[in-house]
C-alpha positions as CSV (number, residue, x, y, z in Angstrom):
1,X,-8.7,-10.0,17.3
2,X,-8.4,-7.9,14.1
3,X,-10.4,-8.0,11.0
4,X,-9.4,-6.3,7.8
5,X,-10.6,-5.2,4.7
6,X,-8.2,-6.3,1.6
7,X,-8.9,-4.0,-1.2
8,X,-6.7,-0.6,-1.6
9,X,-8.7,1.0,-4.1
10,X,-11.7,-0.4,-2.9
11,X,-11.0,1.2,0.8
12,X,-10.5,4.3,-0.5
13,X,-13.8,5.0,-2.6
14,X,-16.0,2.8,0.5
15,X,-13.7,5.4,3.0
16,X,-12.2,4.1,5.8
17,X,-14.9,4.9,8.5
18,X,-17.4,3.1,6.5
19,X,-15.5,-0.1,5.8
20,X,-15.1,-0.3,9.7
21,X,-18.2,-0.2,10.6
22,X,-19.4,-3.3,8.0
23,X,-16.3,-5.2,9.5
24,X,-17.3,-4.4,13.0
25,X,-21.1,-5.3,12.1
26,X,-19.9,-9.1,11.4
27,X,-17.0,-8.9,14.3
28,X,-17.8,-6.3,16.6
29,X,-14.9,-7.3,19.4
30,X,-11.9,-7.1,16.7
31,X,-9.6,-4.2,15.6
32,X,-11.3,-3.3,12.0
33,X,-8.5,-2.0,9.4
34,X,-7.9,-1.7,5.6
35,X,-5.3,-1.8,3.4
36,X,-5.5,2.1,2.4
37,X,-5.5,2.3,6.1
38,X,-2.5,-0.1,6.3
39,X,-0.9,1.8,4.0
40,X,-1.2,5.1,5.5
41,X,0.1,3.8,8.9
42,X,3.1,2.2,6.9
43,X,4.2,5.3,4.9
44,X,4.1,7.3,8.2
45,X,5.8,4.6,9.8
46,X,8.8,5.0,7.7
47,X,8.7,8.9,7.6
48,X,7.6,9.1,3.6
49,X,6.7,12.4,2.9
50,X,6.4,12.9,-0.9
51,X,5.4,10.0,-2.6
52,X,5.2,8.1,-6.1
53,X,2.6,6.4,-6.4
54,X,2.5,3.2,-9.0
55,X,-0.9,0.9,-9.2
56,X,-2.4,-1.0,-11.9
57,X,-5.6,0.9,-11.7
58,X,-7.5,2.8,-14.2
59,X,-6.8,7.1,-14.2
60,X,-10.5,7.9,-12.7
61,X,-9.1,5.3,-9.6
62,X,-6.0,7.3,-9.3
63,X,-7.1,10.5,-9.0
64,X,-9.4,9.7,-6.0
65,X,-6.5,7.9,-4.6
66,X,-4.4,11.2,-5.1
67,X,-6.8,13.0,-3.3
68,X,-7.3,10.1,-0.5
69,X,-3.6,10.1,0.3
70,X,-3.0,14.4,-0.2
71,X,-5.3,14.5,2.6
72,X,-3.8,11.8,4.8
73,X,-0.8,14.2,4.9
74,X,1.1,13.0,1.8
75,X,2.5,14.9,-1.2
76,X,1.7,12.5,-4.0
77,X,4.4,13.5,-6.3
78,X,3.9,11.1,-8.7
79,X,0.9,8.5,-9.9
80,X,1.0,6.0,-12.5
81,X,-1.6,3.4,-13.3
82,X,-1.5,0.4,-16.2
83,X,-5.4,1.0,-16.5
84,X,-6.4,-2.6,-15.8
85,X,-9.9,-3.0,-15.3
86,X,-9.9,-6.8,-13.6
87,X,-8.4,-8.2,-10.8
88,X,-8.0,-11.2,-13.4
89,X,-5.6,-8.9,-14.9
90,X,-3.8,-7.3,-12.3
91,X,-2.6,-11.0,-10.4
92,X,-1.2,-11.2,-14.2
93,X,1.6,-8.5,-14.1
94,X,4.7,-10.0,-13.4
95,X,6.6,-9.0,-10.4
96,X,9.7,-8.0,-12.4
97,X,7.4,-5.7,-14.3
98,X,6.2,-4.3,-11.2
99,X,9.6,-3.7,-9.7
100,X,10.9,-2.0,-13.4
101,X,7.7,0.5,-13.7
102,X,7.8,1.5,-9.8
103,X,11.4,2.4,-10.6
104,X,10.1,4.1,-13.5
105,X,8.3,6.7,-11.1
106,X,11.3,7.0,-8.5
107,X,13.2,10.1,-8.7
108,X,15.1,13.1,-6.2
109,X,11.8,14.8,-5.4
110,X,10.4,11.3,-4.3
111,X,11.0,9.8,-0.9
112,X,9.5,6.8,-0.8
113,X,7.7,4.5,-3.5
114,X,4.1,3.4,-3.0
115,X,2.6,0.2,-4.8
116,X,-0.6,0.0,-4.7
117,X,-3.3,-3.0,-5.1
118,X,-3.7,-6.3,-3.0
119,X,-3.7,-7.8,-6.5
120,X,-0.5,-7.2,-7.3
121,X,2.4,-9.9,-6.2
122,X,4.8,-7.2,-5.1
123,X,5.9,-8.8,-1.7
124,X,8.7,-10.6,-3.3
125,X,10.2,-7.4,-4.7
126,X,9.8,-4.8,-1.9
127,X,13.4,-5.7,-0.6
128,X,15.2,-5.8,-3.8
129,X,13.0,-2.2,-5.1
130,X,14.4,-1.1,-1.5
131,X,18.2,-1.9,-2.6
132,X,17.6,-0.5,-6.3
133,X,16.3,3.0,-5.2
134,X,17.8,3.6,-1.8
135,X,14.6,4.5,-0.3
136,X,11.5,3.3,1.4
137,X,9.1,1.0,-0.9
138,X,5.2,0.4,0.7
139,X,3.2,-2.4,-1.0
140,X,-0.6,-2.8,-0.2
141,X,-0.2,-6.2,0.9
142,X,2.7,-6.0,2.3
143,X,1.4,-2.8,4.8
144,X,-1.5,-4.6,5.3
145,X,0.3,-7.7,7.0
146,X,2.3,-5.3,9.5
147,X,-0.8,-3.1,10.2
148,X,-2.9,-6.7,10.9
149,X,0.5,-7.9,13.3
150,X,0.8,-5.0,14.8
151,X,-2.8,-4.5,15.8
152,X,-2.7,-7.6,17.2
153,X,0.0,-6.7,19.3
154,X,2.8,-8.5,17.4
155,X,5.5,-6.3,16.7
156,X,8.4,-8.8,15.6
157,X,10.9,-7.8,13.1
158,X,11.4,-9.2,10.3
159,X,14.2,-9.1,7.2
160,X,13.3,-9.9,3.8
161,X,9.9,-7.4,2.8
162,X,11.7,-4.1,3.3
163,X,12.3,-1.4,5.9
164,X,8.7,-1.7,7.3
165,X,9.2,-5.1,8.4
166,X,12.8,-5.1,9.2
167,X,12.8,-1.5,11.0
168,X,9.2,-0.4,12.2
């Protein structure tokens, strides 16, 4: 019923429109959605506004995912990248390195944190970022599982990966 595309960055420099059609050529009767997509929906979906943005991606990456999310509505206040090349390298950053440098991005002009990259293992510290700053945290993967419920018409809620799941 819904087909989805599992690469932020890769999303984002395909575009949205075109990633949806390739999906629909191979299953033209499901709901076709990506993880930028996923993540857009999410960050409405708990009101962010002005965001930091944290990813593992190189600075050339970042900057068309600045502009990608600025004109999906967002202010990106803030975006920070480790300039990994690999996805062999990115499934290597540990999640309590991933919880300490989004922190490292958070501040008063920010109103939700965004981590981006399917590679990442964030879903295990969405919740605790969540208590630490106070505020809304997104993760790719994590916005792509509610996006792929929710388009299939599951809308349970669920404690334990944040305000998205628990809330929205």
């Amino acid at each position: 019923d819904v087909i989805c595309y599992a690469c932020t960055s890769g999303s984002l420099v395909i575009g949205e429109a075109k990633v949806f059609e390739q999906l629909n050529a191979g299953a033209p009767a499901a709901k076709a959605t990506s993880l930028i997509t996923g993540v857009i929906r999410a960050l409405k979906a708990v009101g962010a506004q002005k965001i930091a943005v944290a990813t593992p991606y190189l600075d050339e990456i970042n900057d068309l995912e600045k502009v990608y999310l600025e004109a999906a509505g967002f202010s990106v206040v803030r975006i920070r990248g480790l300039n990994l090349e690999k996805d062999s390298d990115m499934i290597r950053v540990r999640p309590d390195f991933i919880a300490d440098f989004a922190t490292s991005l958070d501040g008063p002009d920010v109103d939700a944190i965004f981590v981006s990259c399917g590679a990442l293992r964030t879903l295990g510290v969405v919740q605790a970022l969540e208590a630490r700053l106070n505020k809304p945290v997104i993760c790719s993967n994590q916005a792509m599982i509610w996006d792929c419920l929710r388009l299939g018409g599951i809308d349970d809620q669920q404690d334990g990966y944040g305000r998205l799941f628990r809330d929205h």
